[in-house]
N, C-alpha and C positions, 0 to 999 in steps of 0.2 A: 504494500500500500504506500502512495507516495504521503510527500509531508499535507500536502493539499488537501486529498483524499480524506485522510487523516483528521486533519483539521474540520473539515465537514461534517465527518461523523461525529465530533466530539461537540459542533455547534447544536447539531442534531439532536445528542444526547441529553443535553442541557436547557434545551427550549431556546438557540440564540441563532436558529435558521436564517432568521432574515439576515443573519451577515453573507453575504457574500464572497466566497473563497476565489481569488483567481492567480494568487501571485506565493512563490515560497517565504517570500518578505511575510506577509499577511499571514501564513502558515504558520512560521513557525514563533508568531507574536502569537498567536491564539495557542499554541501548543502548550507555553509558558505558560498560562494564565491557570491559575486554584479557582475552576468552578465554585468546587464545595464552600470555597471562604467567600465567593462571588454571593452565592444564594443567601448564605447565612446571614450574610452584611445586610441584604436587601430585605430579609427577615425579617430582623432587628429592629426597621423603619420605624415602627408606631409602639415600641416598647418604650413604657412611661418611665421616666427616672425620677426615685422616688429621696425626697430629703427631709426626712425623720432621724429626729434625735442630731439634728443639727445644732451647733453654738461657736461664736463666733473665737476667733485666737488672740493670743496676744502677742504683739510686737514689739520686741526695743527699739526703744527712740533714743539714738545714740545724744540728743538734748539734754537728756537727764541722767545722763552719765557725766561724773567725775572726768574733767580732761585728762590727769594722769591714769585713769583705765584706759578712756580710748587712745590712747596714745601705746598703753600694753599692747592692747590686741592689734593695734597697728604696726608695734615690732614685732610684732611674734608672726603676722602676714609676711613683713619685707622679708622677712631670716627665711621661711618657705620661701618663696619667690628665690632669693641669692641661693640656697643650695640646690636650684634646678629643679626642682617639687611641686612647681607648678605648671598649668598649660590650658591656652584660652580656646573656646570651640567657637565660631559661628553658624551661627542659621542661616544660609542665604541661598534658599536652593529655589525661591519665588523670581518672577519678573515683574516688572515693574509697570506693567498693565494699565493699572489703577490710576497711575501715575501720568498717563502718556508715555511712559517709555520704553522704547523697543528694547527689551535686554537683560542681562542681569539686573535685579533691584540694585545690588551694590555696585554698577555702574552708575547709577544714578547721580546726575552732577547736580551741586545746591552752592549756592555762591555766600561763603563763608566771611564779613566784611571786604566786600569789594574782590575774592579769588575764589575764582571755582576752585572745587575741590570733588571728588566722588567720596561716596561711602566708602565704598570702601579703601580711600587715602586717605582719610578721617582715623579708621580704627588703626591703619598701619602707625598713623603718625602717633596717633598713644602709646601703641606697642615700645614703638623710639624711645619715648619718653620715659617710658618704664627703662630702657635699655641705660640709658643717659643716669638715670637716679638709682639701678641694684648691679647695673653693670656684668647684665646676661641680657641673653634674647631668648623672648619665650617663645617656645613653639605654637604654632596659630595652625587651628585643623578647621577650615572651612566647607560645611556640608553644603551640596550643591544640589542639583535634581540631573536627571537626564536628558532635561531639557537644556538647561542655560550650563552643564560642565565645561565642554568644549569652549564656551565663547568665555565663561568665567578665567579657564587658565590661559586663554590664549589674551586676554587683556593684561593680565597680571605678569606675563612673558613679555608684552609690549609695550608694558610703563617699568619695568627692569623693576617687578615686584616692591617698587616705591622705597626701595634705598634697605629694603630690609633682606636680609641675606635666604634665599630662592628655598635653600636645605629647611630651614625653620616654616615654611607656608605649605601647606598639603592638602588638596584637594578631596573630598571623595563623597558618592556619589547616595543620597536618601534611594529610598522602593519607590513605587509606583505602585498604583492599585488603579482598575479601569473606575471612569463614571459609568452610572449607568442613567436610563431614562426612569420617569416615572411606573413605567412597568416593569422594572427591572430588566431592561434589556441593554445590552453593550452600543455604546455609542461609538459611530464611524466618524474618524475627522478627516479636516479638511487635505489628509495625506495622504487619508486611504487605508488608513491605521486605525485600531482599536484605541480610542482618546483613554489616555494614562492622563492619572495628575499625582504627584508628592503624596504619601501616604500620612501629611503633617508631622511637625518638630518632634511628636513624638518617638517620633520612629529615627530618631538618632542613634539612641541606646543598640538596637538590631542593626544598624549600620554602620556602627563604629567596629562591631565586631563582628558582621558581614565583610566589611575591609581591612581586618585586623590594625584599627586605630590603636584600640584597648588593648593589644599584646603589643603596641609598639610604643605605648605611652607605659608600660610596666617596665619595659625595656631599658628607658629611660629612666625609670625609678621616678616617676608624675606620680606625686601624690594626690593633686587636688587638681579639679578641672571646673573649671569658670564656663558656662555655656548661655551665650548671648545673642541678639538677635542684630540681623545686618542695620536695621532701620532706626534704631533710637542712638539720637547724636549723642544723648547724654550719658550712656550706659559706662558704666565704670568698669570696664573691661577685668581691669587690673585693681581689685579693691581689696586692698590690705586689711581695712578695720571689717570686710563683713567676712572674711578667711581667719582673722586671727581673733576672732570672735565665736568663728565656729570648731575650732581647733578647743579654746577655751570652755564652752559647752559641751564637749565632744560630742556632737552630732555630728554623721554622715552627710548630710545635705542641710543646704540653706537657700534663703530668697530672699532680695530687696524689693522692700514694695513701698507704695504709696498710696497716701489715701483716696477716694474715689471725690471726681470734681461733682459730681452730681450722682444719686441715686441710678441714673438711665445710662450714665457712659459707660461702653461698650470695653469693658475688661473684665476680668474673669478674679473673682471675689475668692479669700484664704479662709477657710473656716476647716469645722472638725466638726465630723461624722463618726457616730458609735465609737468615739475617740481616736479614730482616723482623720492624718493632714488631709483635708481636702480641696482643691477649687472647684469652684462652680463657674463654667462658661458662662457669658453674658449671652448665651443664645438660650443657654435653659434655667437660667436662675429665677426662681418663681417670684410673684409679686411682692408676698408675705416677707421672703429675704429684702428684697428690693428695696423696700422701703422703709425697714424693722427698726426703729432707733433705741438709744439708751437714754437716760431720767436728763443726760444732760441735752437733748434731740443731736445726738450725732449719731450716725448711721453704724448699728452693732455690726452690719457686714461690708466692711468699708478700704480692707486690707487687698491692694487691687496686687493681682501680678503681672509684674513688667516685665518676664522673662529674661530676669536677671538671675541667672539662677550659678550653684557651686555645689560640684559632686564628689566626694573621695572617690576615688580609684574602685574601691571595692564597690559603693554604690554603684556604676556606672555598669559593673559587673553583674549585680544583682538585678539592677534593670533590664540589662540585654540580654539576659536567658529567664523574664519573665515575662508573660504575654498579656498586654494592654489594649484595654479597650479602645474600641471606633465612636468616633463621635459624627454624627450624618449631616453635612451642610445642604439644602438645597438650595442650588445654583443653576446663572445661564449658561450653557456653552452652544457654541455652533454644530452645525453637522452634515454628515451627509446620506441625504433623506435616501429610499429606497429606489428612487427613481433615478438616484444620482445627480442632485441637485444639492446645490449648498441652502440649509438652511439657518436664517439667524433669527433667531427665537427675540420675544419683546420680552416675557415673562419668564421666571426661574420655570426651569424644565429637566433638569438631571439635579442624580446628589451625587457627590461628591465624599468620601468615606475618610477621616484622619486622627491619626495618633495625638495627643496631648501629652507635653513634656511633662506638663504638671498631675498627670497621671501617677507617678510614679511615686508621687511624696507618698500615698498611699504602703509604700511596700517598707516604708520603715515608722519605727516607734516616734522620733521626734523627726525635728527639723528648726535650725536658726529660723528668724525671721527679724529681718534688721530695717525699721523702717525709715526709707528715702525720703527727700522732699521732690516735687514734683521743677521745680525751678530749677533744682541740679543733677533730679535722676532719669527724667523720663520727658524725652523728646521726640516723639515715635511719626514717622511719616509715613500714612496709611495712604490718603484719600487724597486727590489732586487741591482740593481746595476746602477753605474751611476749618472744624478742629481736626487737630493730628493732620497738616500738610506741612510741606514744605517752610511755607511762610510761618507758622507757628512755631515749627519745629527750628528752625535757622532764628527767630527770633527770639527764641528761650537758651541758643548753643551760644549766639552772640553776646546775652550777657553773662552768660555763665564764665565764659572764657575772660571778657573784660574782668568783671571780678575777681577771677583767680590770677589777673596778670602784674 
């Protein structure tokens, strides 16, 4: 039986007939693909998530800390960092769509007082600074998708990796899992391909040791791993007081967060279930959380996460040989209808299936939680215009910088 052939019968099998086989390409993408996790996903759709025995957590606000402690936990970061113990991960495996921009998000250029700059020459240029102040360079694992890999390391080749030495930047590449449509059926793009999307941030943990990141960062003797996202200017890549704070606690993981600018913005709330770390995405957090406050009216579930997050070595391990839940987005995408026509849909029409980094808090007893302020931790460029654009986000990095200058 050829690969084609093949392929047929297994669309056949599975109820996914109307794709149409005609090419080995097409073959042996459909050959890849886990029905069985295909069905299940699509299963899942209308299962309620239930949030009982919820209460909200508590955060240090490094404010009310004694300056000679935070200044402990802040050597006791840098001594990590200088004996090579540390190692920062990026999210950047999205384009920049949203945005208008053809490409990697972290190509994305944002004119930083008067000079472009990209995202991602922004984080390299912290990394420097780190270099400049413990006098190492820390190794930088940027996860990508299979969409933007190729064009991400070939930018990074073409700006001579922004002055940082090529050995320390490493690529590698998130899963993919197909959309499907409203009926659960496989969606054809405009390539002729089965449409793949990022199986979400979560799924770093299965991908760092799908591409032996985590045997190469033991290797190294990396103790601790900082995992940030491409988009927020303000992220403290390299944050000594929330590593030497969590060393101090000894908790396995930690998280910087901030409190929520309004009840309805769109972040994903830190609270604890049946005494489990949890968040709750801003797509399913129920009203009752939403707007629950305490005797003094500030909002009991208010600890937003800004995907600031810090993993020991073993965490990172324990996550990526444990299996995390799917969270269902429904979304537009184009396609290609059965007549062979491009369709582009006005209303959401597929879901889209994805990992949550913050999943994971869930798989241990505690967890740091060090609370940021929003003015120096979180400058996230989602949306072309508006809050969390460009213009917000450059206008919260500019003083930020001014002040620390």
């Amino acid at each position: 039986m050829s690969k084609i052939e093949e392929a047929r019968e297994l669309l056949e099998k599975n109820g996914q007939a109307h794709i149409k086989v005609n090419n080995e390409e097409l073959a042996e993408q459909i050959l890849k693909l886990d029905f069985n996790k295909i069905k299940t996903l699509y299963s899942r759709l209308n299962k309620k998530i239930k949030f009982e025995n919820v209460e909200p957590v508590k955060a240090i606000n490094p404010d009310k800390l004694p300056r000679e402690q935070i200044e402990e936990y802040k050597q006791i970061g840098e001594d990590i960092i200088k004996q090579k113990k540390f190692a920062v991960a990026i999210m950047a495996g999205g384009q920049g769509t949203r945005l208008g921009h053809h490409g990697p998000k972290g190509t994305f250029k944002v004119k930083i007082n008067n000079t472009d700059k990209y995202l991602f020459e922004i984080i390299i240029e912290k990394l420097l600074k780190a270099k400049k102040e413990y006098n190492v360079y820390i190794p930088c694992y940027i996860m990508t998708s299979s969409e933007n890999n190729s064009e991400t390391v070939r930018f990074f080749e073409e700006n001579n990796f922004f002055g940082y030495p090529k050995e320390y930047l490493k690529c590698f590449i998130q899963e993919d899992l197909p959309l499907l449509d409203e009926d659960g059926k496989l969606i054809l793009g405009e390539d002729k391909k089965i449409k793949l999307a990022s199986e979400g941030n979560g799924g770093i943990f299965c991908s760092m040791k799908k591409n032996k990141i985590i045997a190469e960062m033991k290797r190294k003797n990396i103790e601790w791993i900082f995992i940030g996202a491409v988009d927020n200017l303000l992220a403290k890549y390299v944050d000594t007081l929330l590593l030497g704070l969590t060393v101090s606690q000894n908790t396995k993981i930690a998280t910087r967060t901030v409190i929520k600018s309004n009840p309805c913005e769109k972040v994903g709330v830190i609270c604890k279930q049946n005494n489990k770390i949890k968040v709750v995405e801003y797509t399913e957090i129920p009203e009752e959380m939403r707007t629950a406050v305490n005797e003094d009216g500030e909002m009991l579930f208010g600890e937003s996460h800004i995907m600031c997050n810090l993993f020991n070595i073993k965490a990172l391990e324990i996550a990526s040989t444990n299996k995390m839940k799917y969270h269902a987005a429904h979304k537009k995408t184009n396609y290609i209808d059965n007549n062979n026509r491009l369709v582009i849909p006005k209303k959401e029409n597929c879901y889209k299936f994805e990992k949550f980094i913050f999943d994971s808090f869930e798989l241990f007893d505690d967890i740091t939680i060090l609370r940021g302020k929003r003015a120096e931790d979180f400058a996230p460029i989602k949306n072309s215009e508006g809050q969390d654009s460009p213009e917000t986000a450059i206008k919260l990095y500019e003083a930020y910088i001014t002040k620390k200058a």
